[in-house]
N, C-alpha and C positions, 0 to 999 in steps of 0.2 A: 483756508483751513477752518473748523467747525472752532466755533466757541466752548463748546459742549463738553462738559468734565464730568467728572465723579467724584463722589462725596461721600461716600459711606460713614454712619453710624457705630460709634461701638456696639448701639444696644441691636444694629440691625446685624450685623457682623456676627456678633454673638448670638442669634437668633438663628443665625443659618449655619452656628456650631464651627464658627470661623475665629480661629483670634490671630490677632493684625499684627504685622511684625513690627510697628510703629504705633504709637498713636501721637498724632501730628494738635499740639496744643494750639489751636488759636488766639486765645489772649483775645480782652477787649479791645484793642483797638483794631486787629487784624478781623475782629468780628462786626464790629461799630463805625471805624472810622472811616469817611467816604475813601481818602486816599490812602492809605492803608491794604484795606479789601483788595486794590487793584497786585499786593505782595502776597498777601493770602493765595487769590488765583493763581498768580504766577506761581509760586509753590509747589500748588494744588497739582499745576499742567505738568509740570516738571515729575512729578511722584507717578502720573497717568503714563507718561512718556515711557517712564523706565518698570513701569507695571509694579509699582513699589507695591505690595499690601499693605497697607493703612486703615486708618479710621482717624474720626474723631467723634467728641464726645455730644456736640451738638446742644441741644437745649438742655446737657446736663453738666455743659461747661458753666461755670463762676468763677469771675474772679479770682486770680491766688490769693489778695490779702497783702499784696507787695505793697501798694498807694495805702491802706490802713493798715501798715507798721511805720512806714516813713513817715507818716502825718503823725505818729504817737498813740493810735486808737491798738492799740496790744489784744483787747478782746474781741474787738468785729476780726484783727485778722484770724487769732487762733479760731472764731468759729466759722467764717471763710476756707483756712486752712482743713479742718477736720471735717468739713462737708466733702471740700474735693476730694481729702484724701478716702472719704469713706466710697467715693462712686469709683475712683481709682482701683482700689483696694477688691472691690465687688466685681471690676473683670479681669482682676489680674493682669493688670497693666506692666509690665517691664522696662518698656522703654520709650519713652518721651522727647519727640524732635519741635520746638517751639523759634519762632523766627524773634521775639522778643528776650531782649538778653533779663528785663526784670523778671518774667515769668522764669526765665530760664534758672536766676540765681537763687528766683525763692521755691522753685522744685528740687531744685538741685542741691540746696543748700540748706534749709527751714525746713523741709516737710519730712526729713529723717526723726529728727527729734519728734515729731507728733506722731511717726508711725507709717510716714510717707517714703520707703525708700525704692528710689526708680533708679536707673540711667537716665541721664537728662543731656543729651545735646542740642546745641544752636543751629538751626538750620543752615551756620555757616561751616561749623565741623561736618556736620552728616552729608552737606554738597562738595566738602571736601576728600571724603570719605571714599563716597562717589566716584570722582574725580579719580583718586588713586588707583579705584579699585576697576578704571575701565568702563566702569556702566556710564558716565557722562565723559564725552566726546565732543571738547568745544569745539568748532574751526574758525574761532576769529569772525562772526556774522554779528550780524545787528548792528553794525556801521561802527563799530567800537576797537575793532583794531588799527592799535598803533596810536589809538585818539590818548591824551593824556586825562588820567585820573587819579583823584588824591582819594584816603580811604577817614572817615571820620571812625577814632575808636572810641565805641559807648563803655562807660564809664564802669556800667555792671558785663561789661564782656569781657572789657582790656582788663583793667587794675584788680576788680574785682573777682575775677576769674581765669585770666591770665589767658586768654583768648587771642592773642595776636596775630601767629601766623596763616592760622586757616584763611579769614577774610584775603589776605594778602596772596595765597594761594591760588585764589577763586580769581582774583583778579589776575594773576601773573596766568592760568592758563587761557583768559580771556585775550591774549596779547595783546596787554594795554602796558601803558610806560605808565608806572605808578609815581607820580610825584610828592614825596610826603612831606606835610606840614610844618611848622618848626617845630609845635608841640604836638608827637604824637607818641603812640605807645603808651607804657607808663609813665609820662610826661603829657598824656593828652589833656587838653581842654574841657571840660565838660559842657555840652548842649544848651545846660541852664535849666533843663528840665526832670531831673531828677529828685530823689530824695522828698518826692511831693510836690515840687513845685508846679510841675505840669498842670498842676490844678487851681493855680493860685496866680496872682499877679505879681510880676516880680515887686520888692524892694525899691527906693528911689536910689538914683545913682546916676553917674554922668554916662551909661551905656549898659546894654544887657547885654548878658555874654554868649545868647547867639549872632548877637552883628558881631561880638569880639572874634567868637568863633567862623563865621563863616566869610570875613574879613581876610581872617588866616588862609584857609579854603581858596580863595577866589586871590590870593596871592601866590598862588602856584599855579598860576595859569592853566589849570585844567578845565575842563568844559565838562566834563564831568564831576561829579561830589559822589560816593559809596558811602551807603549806611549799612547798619546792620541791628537796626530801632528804630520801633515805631514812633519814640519822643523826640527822637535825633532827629527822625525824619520831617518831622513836621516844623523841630526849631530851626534847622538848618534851610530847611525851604521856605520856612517866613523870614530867614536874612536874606535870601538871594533875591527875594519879591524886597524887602528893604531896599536892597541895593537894586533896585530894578534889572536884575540880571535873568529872569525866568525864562527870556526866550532866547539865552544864549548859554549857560549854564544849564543841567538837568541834575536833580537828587533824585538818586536809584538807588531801590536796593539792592544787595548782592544777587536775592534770588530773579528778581526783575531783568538784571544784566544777562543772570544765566537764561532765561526763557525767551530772551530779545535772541542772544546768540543759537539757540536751538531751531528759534523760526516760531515759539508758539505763543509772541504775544498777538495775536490776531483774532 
């Protein structure tokens, strides 16, 4: 199968007197970070597949401003915030699908108050959506049925926005046996990367709470691990390389599962 995707532009979109019935947030890390990108695509093929209209915003994405409120910086966020919101705002943006639950919660959550009010779902409601609605048709492919996997809830998905069953959805029509963790739901764990820390080096202490966390993980015998963030994904897969478990264990994202099962990671 061709590699080969589309990517369209708000400003190109609009250009050609089109406006997109999505615009798909990338988020810096889905933009930046080497293995990240590889969720991005997978998205990306998934939106091609089912002839989504989209866009995105491209070199006139920035930052929401999420990592400079959690660090204390209150004024780079709001002037973060009221950039986006003003390029937003400029094509009449409606609705907003983002695979990172912090972009998620601070569009969805913070940018009313400035003047920023969208619909804002997480790529794992809109693929459930989906899902419901007939346009995605799993059949159990990408070697993933019946294989056992546990689902990591991020911290601004689950507690913070009460996000729980859709992931779990995504997976149950994956026919995978989902094994869940002792702490999960509003009971889960947190990554250890949140709240700013992603940028920092932990605190001293006799353990950091993603070996705590993916300890947890890899006691449910799954061989698989599901995220649904990009901090998750990257604390959760530096405990599995702790535990030298990388070439028996895999951290996927939900959208990555769905694009394996479709046939278009290739």
């Amino acid at each position: 199968m061709s590699t080969t995707f589309q990517i369209p532009t708000m400003a190109e979109k609009t250009a050609a007197g089109d406006q997109p019935e999505i615009l798909f947030w990338v988020g810096c890390a889905g933009s930046f970070d080497e293995r990240y990108k590889a969720v991005t695509i997978a998205f990306v093929k998934i939106l091609n597949k089912l002839e989504i209209n989209f866009a995105v915003l491209g070199e006139e994405e920035t930052c929401t401003g999420d990592p400079a409120r959690r660090a204390g910086n209150e004024f780079l966020f709001q002037m973060q915030a009221m950039s986006n919101i003003q390029v937003l705002n400029g094509y009449q943006v409606k609705k907003i699908v983002t695979a990172c639950p912090h972009c998620f919660n601070t569009l969805k959550n913070e940018y009313p108050e400035l003047g920023g009010n969208y619909e804002v779902l997480h790529h794992s409601q809109f693929l459930q959506q989906l899902i419901h609605a007939g346009q995605v048709v799993l059949k159990g492919g990408g070697g993933f049925k019946g294989k056992k996997i546990t689902f990591h809830d991020s911290c601004f998905l689950g507690r913070a926005n009460n996000v729980y069953e859709a992931p779990r959805e995504i997976i149950e029509a994956l026919d995978m046996e989902l094994v869940e963790m002792k702490r999960c739901r509003s009971k889960g764990l947190c990554c250890g990367a949140g709240g700013a820390q992603m940028f920092k080096e932990p605190e001293a202490g006799k353990k950091d709470i993603n070996i705590e966390r993916t300890e947890e993980a890899l006691a449910t015998g799954a061989k698989t691990i599901a995220v649904g963030c990009p901090f998750c994904l990257t604390m959760i897969s530096d405990g599995v390389k702790n535990k030298e478990k990388e070439n028996e264990v895999k951290v996927l994202d939900l959208a990555e599962l769905i694009a394996n099962d479709l046939g278009l990671n290739s």
